[in-house]
C-alpha positions, -999 to 999 in steps of 0.1 A, spaced: -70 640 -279 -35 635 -288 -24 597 -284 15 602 -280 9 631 -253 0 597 -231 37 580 -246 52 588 -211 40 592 -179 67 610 -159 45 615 -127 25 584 -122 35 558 -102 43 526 -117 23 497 -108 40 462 -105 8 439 -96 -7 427 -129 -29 402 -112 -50 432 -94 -50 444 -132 -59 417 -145 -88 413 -115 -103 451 -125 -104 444 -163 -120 407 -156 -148 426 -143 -156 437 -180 -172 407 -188 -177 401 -229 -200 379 -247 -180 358 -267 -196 376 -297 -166 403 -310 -192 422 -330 -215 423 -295 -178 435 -270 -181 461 -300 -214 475 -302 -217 476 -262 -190 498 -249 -193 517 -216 -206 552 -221 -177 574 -210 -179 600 -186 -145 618 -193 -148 647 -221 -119 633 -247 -133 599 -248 -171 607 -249 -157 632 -281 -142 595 -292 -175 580 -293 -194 603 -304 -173 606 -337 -178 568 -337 -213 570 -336 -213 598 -366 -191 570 -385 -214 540 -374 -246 565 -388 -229 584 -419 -247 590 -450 -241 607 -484 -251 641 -470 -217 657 -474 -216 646 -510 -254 653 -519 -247 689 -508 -216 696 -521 -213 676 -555 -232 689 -586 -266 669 -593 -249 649 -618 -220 641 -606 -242 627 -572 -261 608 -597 -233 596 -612 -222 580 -580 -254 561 -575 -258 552 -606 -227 549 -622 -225 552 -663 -223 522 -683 -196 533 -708 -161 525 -708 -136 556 -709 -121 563 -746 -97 583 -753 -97 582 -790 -110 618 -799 -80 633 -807 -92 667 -784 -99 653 -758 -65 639 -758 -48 674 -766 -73 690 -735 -60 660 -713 -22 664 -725 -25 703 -720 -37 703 -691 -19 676 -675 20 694 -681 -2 730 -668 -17 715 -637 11 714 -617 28 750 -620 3 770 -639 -34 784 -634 -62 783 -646 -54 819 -672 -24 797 -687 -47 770 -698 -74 793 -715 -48 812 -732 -28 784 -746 -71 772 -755 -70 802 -769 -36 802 -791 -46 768 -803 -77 780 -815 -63 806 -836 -38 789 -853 -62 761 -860 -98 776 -862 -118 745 -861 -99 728 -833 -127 719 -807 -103 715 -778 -121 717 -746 -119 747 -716 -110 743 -684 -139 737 -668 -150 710 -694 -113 690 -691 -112 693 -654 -152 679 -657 -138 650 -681 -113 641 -657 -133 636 -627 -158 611 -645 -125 589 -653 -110 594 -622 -135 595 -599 -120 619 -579 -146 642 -563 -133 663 -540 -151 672 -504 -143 703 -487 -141 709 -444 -136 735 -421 -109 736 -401 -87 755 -374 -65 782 -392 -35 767 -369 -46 732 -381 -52 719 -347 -90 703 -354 -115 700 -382 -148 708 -374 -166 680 -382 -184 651 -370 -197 663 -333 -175 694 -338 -196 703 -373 -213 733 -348 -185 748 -329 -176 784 -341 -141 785 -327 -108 759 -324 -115 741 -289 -76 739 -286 -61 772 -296 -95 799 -297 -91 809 -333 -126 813 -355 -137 792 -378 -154 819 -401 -146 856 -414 -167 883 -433 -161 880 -472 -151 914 -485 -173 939 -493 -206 918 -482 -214 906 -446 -210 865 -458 -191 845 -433 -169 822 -453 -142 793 -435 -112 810 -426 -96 773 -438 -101 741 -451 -88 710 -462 -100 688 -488 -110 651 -489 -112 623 -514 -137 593 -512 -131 565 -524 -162 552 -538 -166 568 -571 -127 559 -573 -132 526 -571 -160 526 -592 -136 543 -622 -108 512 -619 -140 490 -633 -144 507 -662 -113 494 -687 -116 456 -686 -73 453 -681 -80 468 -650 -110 449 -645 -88 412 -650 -64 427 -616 -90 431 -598 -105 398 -606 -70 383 -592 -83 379 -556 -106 357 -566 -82 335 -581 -56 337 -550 -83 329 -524 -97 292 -543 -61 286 -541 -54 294 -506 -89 275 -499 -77 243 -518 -43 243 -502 -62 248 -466 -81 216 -469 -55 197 -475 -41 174 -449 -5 195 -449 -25 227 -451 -13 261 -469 27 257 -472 32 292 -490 21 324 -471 24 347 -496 -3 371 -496 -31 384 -473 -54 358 -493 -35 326 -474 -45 345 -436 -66 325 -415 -89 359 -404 -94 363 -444 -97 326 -449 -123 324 -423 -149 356 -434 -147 341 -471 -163 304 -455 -184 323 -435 -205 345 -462 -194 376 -451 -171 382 -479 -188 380 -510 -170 377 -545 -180 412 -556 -167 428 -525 -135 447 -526 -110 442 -501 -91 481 -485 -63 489 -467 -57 530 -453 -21 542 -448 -15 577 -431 15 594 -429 34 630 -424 57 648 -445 82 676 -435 78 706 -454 113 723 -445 139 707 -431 148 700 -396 113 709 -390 87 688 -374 59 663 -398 36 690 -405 20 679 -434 -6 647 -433 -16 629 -458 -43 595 -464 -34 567 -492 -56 534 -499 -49 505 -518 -71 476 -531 -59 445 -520 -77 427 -547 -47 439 -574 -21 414 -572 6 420 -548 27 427 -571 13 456 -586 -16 469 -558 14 495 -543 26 513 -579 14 546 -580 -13 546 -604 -31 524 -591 -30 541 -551 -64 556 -544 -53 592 -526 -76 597 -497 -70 634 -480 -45 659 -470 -40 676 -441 -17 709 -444 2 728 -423 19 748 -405 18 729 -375 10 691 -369 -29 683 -359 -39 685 -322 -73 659 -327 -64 637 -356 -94 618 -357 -114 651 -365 -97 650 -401 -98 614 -403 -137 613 -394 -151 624 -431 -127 598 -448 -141 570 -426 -180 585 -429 -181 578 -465 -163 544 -465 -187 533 -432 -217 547 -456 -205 527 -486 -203 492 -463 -238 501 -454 -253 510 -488 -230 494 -509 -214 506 -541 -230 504 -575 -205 490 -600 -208 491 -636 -184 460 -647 -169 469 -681 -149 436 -689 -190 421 -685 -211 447 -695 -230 443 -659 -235 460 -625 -234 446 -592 -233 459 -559 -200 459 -539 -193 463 -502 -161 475 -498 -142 457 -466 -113 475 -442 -89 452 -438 -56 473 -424 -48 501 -414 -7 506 -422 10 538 -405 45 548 -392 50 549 -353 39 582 -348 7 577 -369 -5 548 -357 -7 555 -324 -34 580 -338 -53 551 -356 -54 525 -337 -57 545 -304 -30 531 -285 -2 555 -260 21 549 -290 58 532 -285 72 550 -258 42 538 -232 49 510 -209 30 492 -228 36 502 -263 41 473 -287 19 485 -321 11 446 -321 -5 447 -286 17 422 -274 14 419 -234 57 429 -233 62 453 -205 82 479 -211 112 495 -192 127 527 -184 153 546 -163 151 560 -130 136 594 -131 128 592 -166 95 584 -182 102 569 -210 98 531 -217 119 507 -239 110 471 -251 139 459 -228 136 420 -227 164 416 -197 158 425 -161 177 456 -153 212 450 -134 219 468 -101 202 482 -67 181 512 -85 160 490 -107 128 516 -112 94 503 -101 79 490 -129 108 479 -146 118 448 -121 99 420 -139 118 389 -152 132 387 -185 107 383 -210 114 352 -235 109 365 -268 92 334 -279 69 331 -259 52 365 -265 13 355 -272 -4 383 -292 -38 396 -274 -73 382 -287 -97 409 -303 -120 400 -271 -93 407 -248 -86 438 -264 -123 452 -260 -120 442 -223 -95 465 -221 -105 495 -240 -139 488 -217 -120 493 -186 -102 526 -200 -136 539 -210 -152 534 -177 -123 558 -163 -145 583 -134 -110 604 -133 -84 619 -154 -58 604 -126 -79 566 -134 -75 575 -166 -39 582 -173 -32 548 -150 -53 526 -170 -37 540 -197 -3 535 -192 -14 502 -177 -36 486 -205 -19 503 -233 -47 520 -247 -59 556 -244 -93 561 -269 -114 537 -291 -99 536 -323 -114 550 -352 -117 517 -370 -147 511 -347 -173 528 -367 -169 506 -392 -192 478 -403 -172 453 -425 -134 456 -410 -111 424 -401 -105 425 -360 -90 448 -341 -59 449 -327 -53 423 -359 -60 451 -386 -30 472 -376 -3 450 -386 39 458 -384 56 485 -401 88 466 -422 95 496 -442 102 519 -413 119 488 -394 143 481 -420 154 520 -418 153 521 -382 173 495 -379 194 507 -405 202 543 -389 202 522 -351 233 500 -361 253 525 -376 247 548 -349 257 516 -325 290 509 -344 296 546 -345 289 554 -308 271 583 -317 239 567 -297 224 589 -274 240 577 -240 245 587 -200 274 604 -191 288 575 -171 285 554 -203 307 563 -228 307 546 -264 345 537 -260 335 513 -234 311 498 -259 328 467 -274 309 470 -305 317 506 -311 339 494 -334 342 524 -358 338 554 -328 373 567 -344 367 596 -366 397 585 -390 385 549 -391 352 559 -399 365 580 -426 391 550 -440 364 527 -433 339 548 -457 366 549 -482 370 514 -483 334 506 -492 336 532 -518 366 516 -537 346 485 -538 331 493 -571 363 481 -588 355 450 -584 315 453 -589 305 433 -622 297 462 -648 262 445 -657 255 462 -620 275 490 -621 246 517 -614 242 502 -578 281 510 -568 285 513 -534 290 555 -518 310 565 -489 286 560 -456 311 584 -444 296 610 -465 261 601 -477 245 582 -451 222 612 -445 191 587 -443 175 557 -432 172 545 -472 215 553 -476 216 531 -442 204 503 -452 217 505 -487 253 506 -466 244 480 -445 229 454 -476 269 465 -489 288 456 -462 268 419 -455 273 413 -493 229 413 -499 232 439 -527 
């Protein structure tokens, strides 16, 4: 099921009575019990949605099948039972394999690396530098990245896995999922992509004690937060998921445990050509236990899977459903960590804690119609939308509409921003229960547009995972270049408008004028005269000429309010 394909709903009727709304979903009474509203969904009778839970229930059961099968023996083994030796580095081979085939990796193959083996070994004869098979073997025990391979759609529009691990052909576009090998009657995958779990990563960030001392840091953040929060003024500096009260609360409770290790998943897509759709897909996680400061640099972001192209996935959660197998598994089973800053092992339970995406993304992880519903807000706030007459698109418009033609839908009273309550995790699940009880795709698409919700999310076969709608917090890097790109295209007047409503009527349109916009880019330009030298690599550019993205926006805009 694609979530945004339920954004707008041209055709259906709007529906102004939210108390009969609120009447029908009442009916779905909860126990007060989150973890009971979760385990005891309806059964749906409507294909998507049954598909939803049944990937759900492949998540809530998962083992280490895929792994047993496709890892070698050792490699399995040393998953469950993890080495006790810290990586060194101080054979000076192993560091000429690493170094070789590090600066090979990315542009050459596997030929280039056995031949330069093979120059080495000539000039120096009793050089023991290691093949390719043995480096790339090295580098997976101090990684711990142990790649899984799926089936998938040749046009990338499903995976076949989870409930779909038996179906021959694409349910979306007919293509086969296997062809005849050459020369031999063997049915191989026409296509797959490849995943990356995370447990034997984060069993490699335990084995070099520095790394070991980060990830000790959440310990050290939380008795803080807890000391502060017993105080009568309680905790004055929020500066970390450690101070949150959801957090706060699982710690007191038991269901946190020191040893655990705290996760958040990001998804996201990449363009591979320009002016061309997200077509690539890609999975990132991050430990939360690092210190802020460092848990989003590079080497220490835990890659998760890709998803390739041409074309954009059709059923997302297919690809997402091995990823979320082997973390639901590891919450189960737990990880075996060898502790080298200790010398010890203990057993860690890794917990979900968010689940971080851009608009598009996150409609696909949370499950919601995404932001161009009715109701739409990624926060789950009970805000209304609004849209035009004879379109179907809605807007977060806080004011009541002026005029006659006010759509249906659209003529509730301004909404005061402040007092916008955010929806309980109880009320949440009432919801989704009254989506999923949907008898017809008509029911369906209303409840929909009227609860904001269209499928379970993902995040439900999970075990050990902070509440949703709460786990799928804001985006600020996207809203900072939204708004960035939003109020230059404002002062600008190159806004997409009506006819009837023309930017020069727009009072602050101040720089519609071509040649103003031009003089005005100059301007900012010419300001690095008078920029201190000490700062001279950040000198303002021309928004006139390279404001070509959201990042040059905001750059601009951090300029022109005197910020940067």
């Amino acid at each position: 099921m694609d979530a945004t394909s339920l954004a707008s709903q041209n055709d259906l009727p709007d529906r102004n009575d939210s108390e009969n709304l609120e009447d029908e979903v009442a009916m779905f009474n909860l126990d007060d019990d989150d973890d009971f509203a979760r385990a005891n969904p309806p059964q749906a009778t409507l294909n998507d949605l049954a598909n939803m839970q049944r990937i759900i229930e492949c998540i809530q059961g998962a083992s280490f099948d895929d792994e047993r099968k496709q890892w070698s023996s050792d490699e399995f083994n040393s998953f469950l039972y993890p080495p006790n030796e810290q990586f060194c580095a101080d054979d000076p081979q192993l560091r000429l394999s690493l170094k070789v085939y590090e600066s090979l990796s990315a542009h050459s193959s596997e030929a280039t690396y056995e031949a330069v083996c093979r120059s080495i070994k000539e000039c120096y004869p009793d050089s023991t530098m290691l093949s390719f098979d043995q480096v790339r073997s090295r580098l997976k025990s101090i990684s711990g990245i142990l790649p899984l391979r799926h089936d998938m759609c040749p046009n990338s529009c499903m995976a076949f896995t989870g409930p779909f691990s038996a179906l021959d052909k694409c349910q979306f576009c007919g293509e086969g999922r296997f062809r005849k090998s050459r020369g031999c009657d063997k049915v191989i995958p026409r296509r797959q992509f490849v995943t990356l779990p995370i447990g034997p990563q984060l069993q490699a960030l335990w084995r070099h004690p520095g790394t070991v001392a980060n990830l000790r840091d959440r310990l050290r953040r939380t008795r803080e937060a807890l000391a502060q929060r017993k105080t009568d003024k309680g905790i004055q500096d929020y500066y970390d998921i450690c101070c949150g009260s959801e957090y706060l609360d699982l710690i007191e409770s038991g269901k946190i445990l020191d040893d655990d290790m705290i996760l958040y998943i990001s998804i996201n897509g990449a363009q591979l050509y320009r002016n061309k759709g997200s077509d690539t897909w890609f999975g990132i996680a991050g430990v939360i236990d690092f210190p802020p400061e460092i848990r989003h640099k590079r080497e220490l972001v835990i890659p998760l899977f890709t998803i390739g192209g041409p074309n954009p996935p059709k059923h997302y959660d297919s690809f997402l459903e091995p990823t979320f197998s082997h973390l639901s598994a590891c919450q189960q089973k737990g990880i075996r960590i060898w502790d080298s800053s200790t010398d010890s092992e203990f057993t860690s339970y890794p917990w979900f804690a968010f689940g971080t995406a851009d608009t598009v993304g996150m409609a696909e992880l949370n499950g919601w119609v995404g932001h161009h519903g009715r109701n739409g807000c990624r926060l789950f706030c009970p805000m209304s939308g609004r849209h035009k007459p004879g379109v179907g698109v809605y807007y977060p418009v806080m004011l009541k509409p002026i005029g006659p033609k006010i759509p249906p839908g659209s003529s509730h009273p301004d909404t005061n921003i402040n007092h916008i309550a955010m929806q309980s995790s109880k009320s949440y699940h009432k919801n989704l229960h009254y989506v999923l009880a949907s008898t017809s795709v008509a029911q369906y698409e209303e409840r929909c547009k009227e609860t904001g919700i269209c499928k379970p999310s993902i995040v439900e076969g999970l075990s050990k995972t902070f509440l949703i709608p709460g786990c799928f917090p804001a985006d600020l890097m996207h809203l900072g270049l939204n708004i960035g790109q939003l109020l230059v295209s404002l002062w600008r007047g190159t806004m997409e408008h009506s006819t009837n409503d023309h930017p020069r009527t727009w009072p602050f349109a101040v720089l519609h004028d071509q040649q103003l916009w031009q003089a005005h880019g100059a301007a900012v330009a010419d300001a690095h005269r008078y920029i201190p030298t000490c700062i001279e690599s950040c000198t303002p550019q021309n928004p006139a000429e390279k404001i070509s993205s959201g990042y040059k926006a905001i750059e601009y805009l951090l300029y022109i309010f005197g910020l940067c």
